[in-house]
N, C-alpha and C positions, 0 to 999 in steps of 0.2 A: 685946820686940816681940810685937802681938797676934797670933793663929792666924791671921786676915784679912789683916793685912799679910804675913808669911809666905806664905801664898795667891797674894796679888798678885805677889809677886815670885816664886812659882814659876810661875804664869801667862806671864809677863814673859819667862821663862828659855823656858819651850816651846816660846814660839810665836815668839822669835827663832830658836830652832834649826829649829823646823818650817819657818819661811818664808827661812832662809838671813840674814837681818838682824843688823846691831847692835845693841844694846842700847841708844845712843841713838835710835836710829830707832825701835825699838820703843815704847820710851818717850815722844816724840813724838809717836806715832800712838797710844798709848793715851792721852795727855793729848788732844791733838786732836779726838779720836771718843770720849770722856769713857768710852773702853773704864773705867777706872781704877772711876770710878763702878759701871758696870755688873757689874762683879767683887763689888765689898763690897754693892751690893745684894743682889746671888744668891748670895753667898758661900755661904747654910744651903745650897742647892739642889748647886749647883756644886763646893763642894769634896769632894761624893763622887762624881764622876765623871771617868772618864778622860782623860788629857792630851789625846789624841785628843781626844774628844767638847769638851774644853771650848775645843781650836783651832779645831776646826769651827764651834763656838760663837761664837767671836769673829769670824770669817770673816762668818759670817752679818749676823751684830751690824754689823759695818762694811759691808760691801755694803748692809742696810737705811740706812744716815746716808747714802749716796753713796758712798762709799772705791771706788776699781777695784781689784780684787786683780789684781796681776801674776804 
């Protein structure tokens, strides 16, 4: 398995736990709002910063496509 996939799926794991979700929901939503994409683009940038910082990150990232966070 690539370091970038590893990535994704610990992305995947955070930010279900951050936002209370399942992991198929989460996976949904990062298929959906092409989060998935946006991970292995930024992968160089993103996998040295914190869970935090890259939940937030994704918050963002989904509120720019339209997503309402609940």
């Amino acid at each position: 398995m690539s370091a970038e996939m590893k990535f994704v799926i610990f992305c995947l794991e955070c930010y279900k736990q951050y936002r209370h979700l399942t992991g198929k929901t989460v996976s949904k939503l990062f298929k959906d709002y092409d989060v998935f994409g946006y991970l292995n683009e930024f992968y160089d940038v993103l996998h040295t910063t914190s869970s935090s910082y890259i939940n937030n990150d994704i918050d963002i990232f989904l509120r720019a496509r339209g997503y309402v966070l609940s």
